[in-house]
NUPARO-809694 format. One line per field, with one value per atom (N, C-alpha, C): residue number from 0; residue in one letter; z, x, y. Coordinates in steps of 0.001 Angstrom, whole numbers. Atoms other than C-alpha are relative to their C-alpha. Layout:
<bazas>
resi: [NUM_...] $
resn: [A_...] $
z: [Z_...] $
x: [X_...] $
y: [Y_...] $
</bazas>
This chain:
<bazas>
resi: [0_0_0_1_1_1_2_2_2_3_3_3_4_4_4_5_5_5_6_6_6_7_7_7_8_8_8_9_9_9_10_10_10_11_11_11_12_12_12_13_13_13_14_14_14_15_15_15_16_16_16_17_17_17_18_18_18_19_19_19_20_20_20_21_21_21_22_22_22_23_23_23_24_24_24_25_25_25_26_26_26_27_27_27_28_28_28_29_29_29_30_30_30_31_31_31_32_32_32_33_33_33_34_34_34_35_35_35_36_36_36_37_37_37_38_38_38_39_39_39_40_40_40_41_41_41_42_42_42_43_43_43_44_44_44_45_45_45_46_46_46_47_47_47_48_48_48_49_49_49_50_50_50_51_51_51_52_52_52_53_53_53_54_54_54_55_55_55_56_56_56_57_57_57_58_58_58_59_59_59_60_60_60_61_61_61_62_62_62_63_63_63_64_64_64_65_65_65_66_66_66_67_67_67_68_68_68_69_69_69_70_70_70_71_71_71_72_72_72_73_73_73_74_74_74_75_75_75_76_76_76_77_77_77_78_78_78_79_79_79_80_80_80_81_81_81_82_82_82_83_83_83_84_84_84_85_85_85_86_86_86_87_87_87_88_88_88_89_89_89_90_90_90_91_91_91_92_92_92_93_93_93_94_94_94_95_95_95_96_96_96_97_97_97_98_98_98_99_99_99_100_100_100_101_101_101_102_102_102_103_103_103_104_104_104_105_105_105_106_106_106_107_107_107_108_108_108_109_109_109_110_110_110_111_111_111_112_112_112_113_113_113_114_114_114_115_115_115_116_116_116_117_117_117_118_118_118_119_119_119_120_120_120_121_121_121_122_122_122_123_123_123_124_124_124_125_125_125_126_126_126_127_127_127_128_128_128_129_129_129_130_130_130_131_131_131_132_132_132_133_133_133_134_134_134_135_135_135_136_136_136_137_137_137_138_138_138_139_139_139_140_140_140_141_141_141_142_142_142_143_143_143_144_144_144_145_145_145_146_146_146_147_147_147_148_148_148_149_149_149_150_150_150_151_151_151_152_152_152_153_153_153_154_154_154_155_155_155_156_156_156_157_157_157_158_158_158_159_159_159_160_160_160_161_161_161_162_162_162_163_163_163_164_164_164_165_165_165_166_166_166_167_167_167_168_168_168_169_169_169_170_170_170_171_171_171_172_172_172_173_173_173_174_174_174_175_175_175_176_176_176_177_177_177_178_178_178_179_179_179_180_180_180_181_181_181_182_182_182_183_183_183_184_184_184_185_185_185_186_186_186_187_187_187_188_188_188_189_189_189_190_190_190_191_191_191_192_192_192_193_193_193_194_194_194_195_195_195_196_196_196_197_197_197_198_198_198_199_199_199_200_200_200_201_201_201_202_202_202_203_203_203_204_204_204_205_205_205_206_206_206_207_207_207_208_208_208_209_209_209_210_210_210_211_211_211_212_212_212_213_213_213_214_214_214_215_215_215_216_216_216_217_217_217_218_218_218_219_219_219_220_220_220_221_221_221_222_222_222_223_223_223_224_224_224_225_225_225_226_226_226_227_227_227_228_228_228_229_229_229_230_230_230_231_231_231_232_232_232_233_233_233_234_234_234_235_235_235_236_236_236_237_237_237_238_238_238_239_239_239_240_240_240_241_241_241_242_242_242_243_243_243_244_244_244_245_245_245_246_246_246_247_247_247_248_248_248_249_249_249_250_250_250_251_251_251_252_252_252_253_253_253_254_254_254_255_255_255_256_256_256_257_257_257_258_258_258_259_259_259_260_260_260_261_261_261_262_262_262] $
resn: [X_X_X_X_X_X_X_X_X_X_X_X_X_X_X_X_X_X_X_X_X_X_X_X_X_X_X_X_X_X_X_X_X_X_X_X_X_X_X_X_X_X_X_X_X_X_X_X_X_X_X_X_X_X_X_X_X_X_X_X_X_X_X_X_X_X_X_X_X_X_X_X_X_X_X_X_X_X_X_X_X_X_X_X_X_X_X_X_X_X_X_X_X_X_X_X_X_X_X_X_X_X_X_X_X_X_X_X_X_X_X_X_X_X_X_X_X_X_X_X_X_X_X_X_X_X_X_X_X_X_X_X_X_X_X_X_X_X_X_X_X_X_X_X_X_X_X_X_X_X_X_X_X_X_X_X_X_X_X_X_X_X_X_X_X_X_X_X_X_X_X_X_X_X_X_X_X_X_X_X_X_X_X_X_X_X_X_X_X_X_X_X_X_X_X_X_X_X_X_X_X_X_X_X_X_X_X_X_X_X_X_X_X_X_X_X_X_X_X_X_X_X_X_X_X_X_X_X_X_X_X_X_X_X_X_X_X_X_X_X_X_X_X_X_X_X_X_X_X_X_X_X_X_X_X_X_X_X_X_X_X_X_X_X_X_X_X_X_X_X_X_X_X_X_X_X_X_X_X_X_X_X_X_X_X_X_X_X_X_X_X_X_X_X_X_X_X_X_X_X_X_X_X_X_X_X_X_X_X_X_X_X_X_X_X_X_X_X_X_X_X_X_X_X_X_X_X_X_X_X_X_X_X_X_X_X_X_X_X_X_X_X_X_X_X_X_X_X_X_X_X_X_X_X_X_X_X_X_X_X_X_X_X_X_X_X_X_X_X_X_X_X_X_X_X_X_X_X_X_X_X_X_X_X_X_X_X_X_X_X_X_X_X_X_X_X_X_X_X_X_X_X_X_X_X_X_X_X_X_X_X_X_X_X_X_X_X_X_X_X_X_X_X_X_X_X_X_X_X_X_X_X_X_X_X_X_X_X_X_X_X_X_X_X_X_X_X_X_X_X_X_X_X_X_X_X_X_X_X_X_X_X_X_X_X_X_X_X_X_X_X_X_X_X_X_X_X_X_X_X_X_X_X_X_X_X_X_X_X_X_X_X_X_X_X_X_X_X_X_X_X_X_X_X_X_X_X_X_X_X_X_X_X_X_X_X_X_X_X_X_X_X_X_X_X_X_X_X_X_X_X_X_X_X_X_X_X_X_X_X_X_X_X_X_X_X_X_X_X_X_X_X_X_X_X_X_X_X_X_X_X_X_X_X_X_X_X_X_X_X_X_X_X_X_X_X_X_X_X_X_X_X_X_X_X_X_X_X_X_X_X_X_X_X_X_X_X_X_X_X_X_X_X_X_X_X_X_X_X_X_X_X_X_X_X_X_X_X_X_X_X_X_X_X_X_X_X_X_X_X_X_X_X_X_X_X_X_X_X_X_X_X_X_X_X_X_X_X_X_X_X_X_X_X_X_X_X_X_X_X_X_X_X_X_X_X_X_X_X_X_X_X_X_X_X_X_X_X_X_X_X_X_X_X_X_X_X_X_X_X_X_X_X_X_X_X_X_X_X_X_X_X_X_X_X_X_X_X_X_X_X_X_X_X_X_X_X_X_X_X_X_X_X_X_X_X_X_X_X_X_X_X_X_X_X_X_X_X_X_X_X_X_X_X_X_X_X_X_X_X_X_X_X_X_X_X_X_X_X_X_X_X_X_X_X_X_X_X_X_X_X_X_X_X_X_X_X_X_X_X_X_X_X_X_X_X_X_X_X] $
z: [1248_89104_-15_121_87629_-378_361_87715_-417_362_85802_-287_424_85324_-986_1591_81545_-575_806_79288_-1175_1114_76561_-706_486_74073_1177_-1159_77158_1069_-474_78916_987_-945_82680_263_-142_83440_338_-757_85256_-825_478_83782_532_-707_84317_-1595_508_82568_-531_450_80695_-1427_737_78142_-1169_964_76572_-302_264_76585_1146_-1166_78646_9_-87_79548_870_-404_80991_753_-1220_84180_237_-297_85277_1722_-1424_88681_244_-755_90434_27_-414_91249_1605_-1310_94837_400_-219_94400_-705_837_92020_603_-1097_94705_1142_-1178_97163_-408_-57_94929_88_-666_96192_-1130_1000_92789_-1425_1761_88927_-646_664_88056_779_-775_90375_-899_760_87994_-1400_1028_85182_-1338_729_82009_-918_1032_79335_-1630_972_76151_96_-157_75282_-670_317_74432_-377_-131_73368_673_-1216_75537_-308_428_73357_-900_710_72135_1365_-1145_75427_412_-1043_77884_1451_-1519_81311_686_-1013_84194_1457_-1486_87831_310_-35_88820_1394_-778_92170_114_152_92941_1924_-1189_97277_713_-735_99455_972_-582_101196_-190_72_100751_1255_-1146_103759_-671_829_103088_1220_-1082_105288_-328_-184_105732_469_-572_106193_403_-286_105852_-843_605_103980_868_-716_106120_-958_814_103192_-201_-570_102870_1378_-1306_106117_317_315_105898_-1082_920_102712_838_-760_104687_1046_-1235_107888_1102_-1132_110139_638_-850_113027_-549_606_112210_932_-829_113289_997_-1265_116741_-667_425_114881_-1525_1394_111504_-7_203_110250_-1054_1206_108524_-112_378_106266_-1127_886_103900_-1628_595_100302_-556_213_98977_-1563_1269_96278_-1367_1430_94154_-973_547_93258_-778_774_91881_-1345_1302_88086_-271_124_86427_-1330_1181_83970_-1272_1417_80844_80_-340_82666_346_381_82765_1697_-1125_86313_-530_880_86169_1226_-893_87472_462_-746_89597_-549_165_88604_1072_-795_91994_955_-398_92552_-238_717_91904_-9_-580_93030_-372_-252_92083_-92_-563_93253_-85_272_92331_1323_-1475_95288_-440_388_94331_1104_-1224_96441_-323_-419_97110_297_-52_97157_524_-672_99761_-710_-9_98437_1196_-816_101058_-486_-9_100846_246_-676_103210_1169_-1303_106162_1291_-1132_108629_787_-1277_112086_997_-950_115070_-704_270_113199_304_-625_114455_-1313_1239_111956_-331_74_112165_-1154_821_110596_-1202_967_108244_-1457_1159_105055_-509_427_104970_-374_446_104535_-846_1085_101626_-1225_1387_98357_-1093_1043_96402_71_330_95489_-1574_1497_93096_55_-67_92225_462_159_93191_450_486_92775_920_-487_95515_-117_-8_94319_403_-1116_96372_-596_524_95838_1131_-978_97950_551_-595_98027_1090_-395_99575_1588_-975_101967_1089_-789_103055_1044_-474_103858_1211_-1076_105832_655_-860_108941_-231_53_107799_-1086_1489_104238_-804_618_103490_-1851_1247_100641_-745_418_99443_-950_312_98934_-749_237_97677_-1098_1748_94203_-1094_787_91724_-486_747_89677_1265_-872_92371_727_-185_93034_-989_1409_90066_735_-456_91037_-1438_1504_88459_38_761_86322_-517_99_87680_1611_-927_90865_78_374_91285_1318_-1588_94285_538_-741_94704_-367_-52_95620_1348_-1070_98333_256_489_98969_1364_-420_101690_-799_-36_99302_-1975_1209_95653_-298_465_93572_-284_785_93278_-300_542_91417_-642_898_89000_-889_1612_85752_-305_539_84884_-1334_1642_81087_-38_-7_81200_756_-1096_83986_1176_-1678_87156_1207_-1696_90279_1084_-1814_93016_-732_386_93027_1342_-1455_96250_288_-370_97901_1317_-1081_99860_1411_-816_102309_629_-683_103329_386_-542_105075_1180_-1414_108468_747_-749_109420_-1817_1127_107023_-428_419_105143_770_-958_107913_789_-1273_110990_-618_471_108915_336_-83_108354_1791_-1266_112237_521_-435_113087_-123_592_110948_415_-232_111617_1346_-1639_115497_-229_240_114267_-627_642_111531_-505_922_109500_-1283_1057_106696_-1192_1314_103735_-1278_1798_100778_-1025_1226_97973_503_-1178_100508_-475_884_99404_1433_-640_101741_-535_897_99936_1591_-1276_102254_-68_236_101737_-1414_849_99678_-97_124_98894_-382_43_98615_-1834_1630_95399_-539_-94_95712_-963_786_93090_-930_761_91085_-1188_1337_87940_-633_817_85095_-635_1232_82477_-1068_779_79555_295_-403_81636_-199_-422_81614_996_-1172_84933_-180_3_84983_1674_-892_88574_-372_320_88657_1594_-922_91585_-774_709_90305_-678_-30_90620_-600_773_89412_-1140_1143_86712_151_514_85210_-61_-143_86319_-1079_618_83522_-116_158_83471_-560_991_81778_1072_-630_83300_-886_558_82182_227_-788_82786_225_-537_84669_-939_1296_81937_770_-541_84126_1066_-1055_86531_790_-1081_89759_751] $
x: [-750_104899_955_-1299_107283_879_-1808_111261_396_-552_113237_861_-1362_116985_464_-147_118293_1196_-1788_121441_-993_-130_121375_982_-1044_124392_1485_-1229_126704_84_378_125184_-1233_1455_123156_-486_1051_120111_-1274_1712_116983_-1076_1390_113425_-1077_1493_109884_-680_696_107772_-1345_1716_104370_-233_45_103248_953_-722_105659_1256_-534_107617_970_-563_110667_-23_-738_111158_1314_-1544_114715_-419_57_114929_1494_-1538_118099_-224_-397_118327_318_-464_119749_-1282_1368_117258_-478_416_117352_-656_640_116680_-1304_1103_114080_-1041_299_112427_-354_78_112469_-1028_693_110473_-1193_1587_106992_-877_1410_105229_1446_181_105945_1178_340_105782_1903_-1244_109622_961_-1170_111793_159_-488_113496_-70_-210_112526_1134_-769_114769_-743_365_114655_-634_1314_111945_983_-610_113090_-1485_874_110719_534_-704_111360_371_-987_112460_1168_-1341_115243_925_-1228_117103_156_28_118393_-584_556_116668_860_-1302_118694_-512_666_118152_-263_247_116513_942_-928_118943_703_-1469_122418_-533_69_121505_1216_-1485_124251_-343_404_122119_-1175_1392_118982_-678_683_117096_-1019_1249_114989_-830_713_112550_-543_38_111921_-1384_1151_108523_-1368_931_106003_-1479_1536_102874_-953_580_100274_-20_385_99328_1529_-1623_103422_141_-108_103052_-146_1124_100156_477_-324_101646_907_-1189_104976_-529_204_102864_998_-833_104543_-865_117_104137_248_-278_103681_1126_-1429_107199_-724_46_106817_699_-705_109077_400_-220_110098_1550_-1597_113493_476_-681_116073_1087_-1364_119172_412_-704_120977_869_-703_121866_793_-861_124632_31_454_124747_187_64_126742_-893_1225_123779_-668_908_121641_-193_77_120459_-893_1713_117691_-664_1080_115012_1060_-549_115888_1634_-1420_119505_-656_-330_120633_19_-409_120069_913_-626_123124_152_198_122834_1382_-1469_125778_409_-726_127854_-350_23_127929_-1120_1403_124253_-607_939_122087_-1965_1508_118473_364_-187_118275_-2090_783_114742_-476_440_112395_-931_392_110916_-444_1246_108183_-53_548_108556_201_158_107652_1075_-1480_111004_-744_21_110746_956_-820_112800_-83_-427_114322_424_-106_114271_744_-1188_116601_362_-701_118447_-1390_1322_115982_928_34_116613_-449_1078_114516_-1280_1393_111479_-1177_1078_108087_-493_950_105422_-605_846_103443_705_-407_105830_759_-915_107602_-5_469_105475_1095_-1004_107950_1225_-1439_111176_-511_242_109516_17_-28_110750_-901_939_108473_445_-237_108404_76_-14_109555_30_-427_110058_699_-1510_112446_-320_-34_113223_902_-840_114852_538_-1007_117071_719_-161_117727_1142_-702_120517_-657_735_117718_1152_-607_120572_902_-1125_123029_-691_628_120426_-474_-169_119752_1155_-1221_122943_1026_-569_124250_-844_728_123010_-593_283_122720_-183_-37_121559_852_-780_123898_452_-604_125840_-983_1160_122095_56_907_121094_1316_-679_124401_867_-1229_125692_-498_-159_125840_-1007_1266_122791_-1153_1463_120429_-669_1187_118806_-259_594_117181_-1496_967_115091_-594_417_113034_-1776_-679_111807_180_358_111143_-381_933_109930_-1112_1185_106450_-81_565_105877_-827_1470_102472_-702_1325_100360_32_1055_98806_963_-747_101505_-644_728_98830_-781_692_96940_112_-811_99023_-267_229_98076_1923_-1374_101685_66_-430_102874_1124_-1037_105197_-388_-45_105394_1564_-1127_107552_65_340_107924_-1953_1588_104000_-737_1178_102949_383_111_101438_642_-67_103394_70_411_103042_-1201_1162_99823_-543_340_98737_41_1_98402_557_-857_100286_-745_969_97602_4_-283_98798_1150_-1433_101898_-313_504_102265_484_-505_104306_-221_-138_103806_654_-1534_105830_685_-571_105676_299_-618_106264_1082_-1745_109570_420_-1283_110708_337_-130_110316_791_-625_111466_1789_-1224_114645_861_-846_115474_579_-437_115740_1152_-1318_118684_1339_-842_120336_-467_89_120403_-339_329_118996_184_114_120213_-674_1030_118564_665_-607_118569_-64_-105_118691_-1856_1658_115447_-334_560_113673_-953_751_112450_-670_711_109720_-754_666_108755_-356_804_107384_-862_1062_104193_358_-978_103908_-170_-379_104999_791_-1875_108610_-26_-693_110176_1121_-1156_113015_21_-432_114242_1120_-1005_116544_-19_-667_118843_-660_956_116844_-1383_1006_113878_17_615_111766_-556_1041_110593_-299_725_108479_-636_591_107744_-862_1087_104733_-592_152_103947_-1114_1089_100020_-86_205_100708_1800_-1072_104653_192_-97_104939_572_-289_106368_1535_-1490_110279_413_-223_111383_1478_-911_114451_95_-790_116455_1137_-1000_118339_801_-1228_122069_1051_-626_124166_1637_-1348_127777_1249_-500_130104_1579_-1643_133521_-274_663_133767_1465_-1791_136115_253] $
y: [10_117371_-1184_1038_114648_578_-610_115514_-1478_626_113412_-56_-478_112892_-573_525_112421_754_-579_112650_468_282_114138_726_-702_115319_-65_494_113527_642_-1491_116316_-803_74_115345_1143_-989_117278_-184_179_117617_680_-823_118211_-314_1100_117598_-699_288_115511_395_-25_115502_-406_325_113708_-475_799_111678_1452_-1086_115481_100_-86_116314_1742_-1511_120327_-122_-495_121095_851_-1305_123292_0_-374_124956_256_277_123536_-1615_982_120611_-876_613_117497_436_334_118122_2083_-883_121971_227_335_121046_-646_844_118566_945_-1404_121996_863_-1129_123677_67_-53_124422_-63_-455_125971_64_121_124794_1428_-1457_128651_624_-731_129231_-646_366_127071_294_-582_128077_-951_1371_125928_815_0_125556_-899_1162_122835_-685_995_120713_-1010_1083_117141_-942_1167_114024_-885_957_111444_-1032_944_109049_383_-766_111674_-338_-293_111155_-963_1474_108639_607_96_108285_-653_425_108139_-24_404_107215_1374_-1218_110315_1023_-858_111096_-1444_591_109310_370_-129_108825_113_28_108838_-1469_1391_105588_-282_405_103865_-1015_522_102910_-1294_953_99335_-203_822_98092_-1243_1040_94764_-581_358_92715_1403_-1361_96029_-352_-349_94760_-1541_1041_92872_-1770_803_90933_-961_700_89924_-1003_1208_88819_-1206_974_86942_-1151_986_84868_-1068_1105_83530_-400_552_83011_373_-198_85479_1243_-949_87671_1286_-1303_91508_310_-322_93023_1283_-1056_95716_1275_-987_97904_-260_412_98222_-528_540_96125_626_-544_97983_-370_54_97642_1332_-1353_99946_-1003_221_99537_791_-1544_101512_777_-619_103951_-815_-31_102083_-1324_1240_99346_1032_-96_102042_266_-377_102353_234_-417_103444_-607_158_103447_-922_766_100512_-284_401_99725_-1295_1450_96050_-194_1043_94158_-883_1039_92475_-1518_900_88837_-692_616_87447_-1242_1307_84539_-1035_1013_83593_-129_99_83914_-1024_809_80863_636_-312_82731_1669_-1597_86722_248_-251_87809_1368_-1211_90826_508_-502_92931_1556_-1562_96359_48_-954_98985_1376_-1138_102442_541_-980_105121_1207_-1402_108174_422_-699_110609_1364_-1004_112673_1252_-1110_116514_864_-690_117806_-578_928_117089_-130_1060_114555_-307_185_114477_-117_60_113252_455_-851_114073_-861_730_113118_-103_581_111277_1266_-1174_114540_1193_-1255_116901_-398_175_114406_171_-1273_116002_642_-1203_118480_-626_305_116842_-1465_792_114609_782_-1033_116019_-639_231_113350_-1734_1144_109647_-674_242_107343_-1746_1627_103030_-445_1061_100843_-1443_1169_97412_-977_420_95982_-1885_1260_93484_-1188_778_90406_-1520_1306_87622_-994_240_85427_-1471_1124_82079_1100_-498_84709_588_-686_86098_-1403_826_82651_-483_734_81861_1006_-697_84781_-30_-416_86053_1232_-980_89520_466_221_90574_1333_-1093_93208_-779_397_90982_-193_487_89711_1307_-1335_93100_1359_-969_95255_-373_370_93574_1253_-786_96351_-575_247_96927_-186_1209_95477_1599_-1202_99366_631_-480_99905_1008_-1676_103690_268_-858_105708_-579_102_105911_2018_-1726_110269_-164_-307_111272_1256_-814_112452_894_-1432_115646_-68_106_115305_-1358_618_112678_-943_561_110341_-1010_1638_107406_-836_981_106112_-985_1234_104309_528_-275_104117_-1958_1367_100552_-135_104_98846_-1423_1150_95965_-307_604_93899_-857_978_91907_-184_694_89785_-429_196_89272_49_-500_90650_-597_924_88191_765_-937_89817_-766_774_88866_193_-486_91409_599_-949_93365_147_-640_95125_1321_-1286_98632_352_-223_100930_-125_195_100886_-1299_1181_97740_-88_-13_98813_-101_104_97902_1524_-1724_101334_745_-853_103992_720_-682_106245_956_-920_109229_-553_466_106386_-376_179_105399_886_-814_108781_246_-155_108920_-658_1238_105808_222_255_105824_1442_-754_109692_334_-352_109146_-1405_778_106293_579_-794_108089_1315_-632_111171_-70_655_110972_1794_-751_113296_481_-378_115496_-1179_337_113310_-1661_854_110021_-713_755_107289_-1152_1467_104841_-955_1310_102141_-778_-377_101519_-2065_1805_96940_-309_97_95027_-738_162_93778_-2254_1611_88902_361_215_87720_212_57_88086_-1405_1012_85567_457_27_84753_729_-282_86483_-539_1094_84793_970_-1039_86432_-226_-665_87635_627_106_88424_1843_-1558_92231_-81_-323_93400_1092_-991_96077_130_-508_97932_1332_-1612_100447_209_-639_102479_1013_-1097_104173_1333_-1826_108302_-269_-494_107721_-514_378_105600_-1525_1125_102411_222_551_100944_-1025_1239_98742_-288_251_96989_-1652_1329_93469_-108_481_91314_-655_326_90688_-652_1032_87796_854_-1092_89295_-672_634_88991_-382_307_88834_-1112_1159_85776_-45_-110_86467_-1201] $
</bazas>
């Protein structure tokens, strides 16, 4: 099923999707994400889905990235597959969702689009082996990892690159069921194709992450690992539409917005 999080009447709220239709459930996203069978949540109001606003579907407490994960990625820059996977963390308050404004930095010259695959985390992950990490997957969804690529050059470490407000654009719902070994993902940039590849071309997969990452940290319900991304990383400019699509969840679209204050 797709859950999706949406205002409407100034009023947040979780539903599921289907067909261009929202239903309303009276639960939380993350107990909504728990629930096994359709038939256990409580609907409420039907909505059309262009009666409401769409909203990042969970608010993480951290977003795990990984770094260098699609062979084919590899293969473009001419590098060695990594022994382990590389991680950083972006923080909550970058993320936005569905038809929100990437906003582009002043003191950015390079801002950079990056399709990837979003674990959403279930419940509390700890030491968990690849085998059992199924279970503490509440579902997946887009994201867009955001890159100030002059800023990432220039440090040693890409925290600042990777953590300017706006720059985790999630959504545009997360889907429960389906296959995220081998999910078609891409991007468009004002309607031109510039990633296009499959998950099936990850070098660790989504259960050796949750492994990987939960014998480092904890990883919280509600908590996303944006899991690489696929070559064909490039620049974005203010007025531009990107569109991320991930096959089984749907279509990420967002606009980029030049930063109107200058510190």
């Amino acid at each position: 099923m797709k859950l999706v999080g949406f205002k409407t009447q100034m009023k947040t709220k979780t539903g599921l999707i289907e067909n261009q239709k929202i239903t309303e459930i009276n639960s939380s996203m993350i107990e909504a994400i728990n629930t096994l069978n359709v038939d256990e949540l409580e609907l409420l109001n039907s909505y059309q889905l262009q009666e409401v606003e769409i909203i990042a579907p969970i608010v993480p407490s951290k977003i795990v990235c990984i770094g260098l994960n699609y062979t084919d990625h590899a293969k473009e820059l001419d590098m060695d597959l990594p022994e382990e996977p590389i991680i950083f963390i972006k923080p909550a308050t970058a993320v936005i969702g569905h038809l929100n404004a990437i906003i582009y930095p002043r003191s950015s010259t390079q801002v950079d689009h990056e399709a990837e695959l979003g674990i959403v985390i279930s419940k509390e992950t700890h030491n968990v082996k690849s085998e059992y990490a199924p279970e503490y997957v509440g579902g997946y969804t887009v994201v867009n990892d955001v890159t100030a690529r002059d800023k990432q050059r220039k440090d040693i470490q890409w925290t600042r690159a990777k953590s300017f407000d706006t720059f985790a654009p999630l959504g545009p719902w997360i889907e429960t069921e389906m296959d995220p070994m081998n999910q078609k993902i891409s991007l468009r940039l004002n309607k031109e194709l510039k990633q296009n590849s499959n998950t099936k071309n990850m070098i660790f997969d989504v259960y050796e992450l949750i492994e990987f990452i939960s014998n480092i940290m904890t990883l919280n319900p509600g908590d996303i690992i944006s899991t690489g991304t696929p070559p064909g990383v490039g620049p974005m400019n203010v007025g531009d539409i990107v569109e991320t699509e991930v096959e089984d969840v749907g279509i990420l679209k967002n606009f980029l917005k030049l930063q109107t204050k200058k510190y």
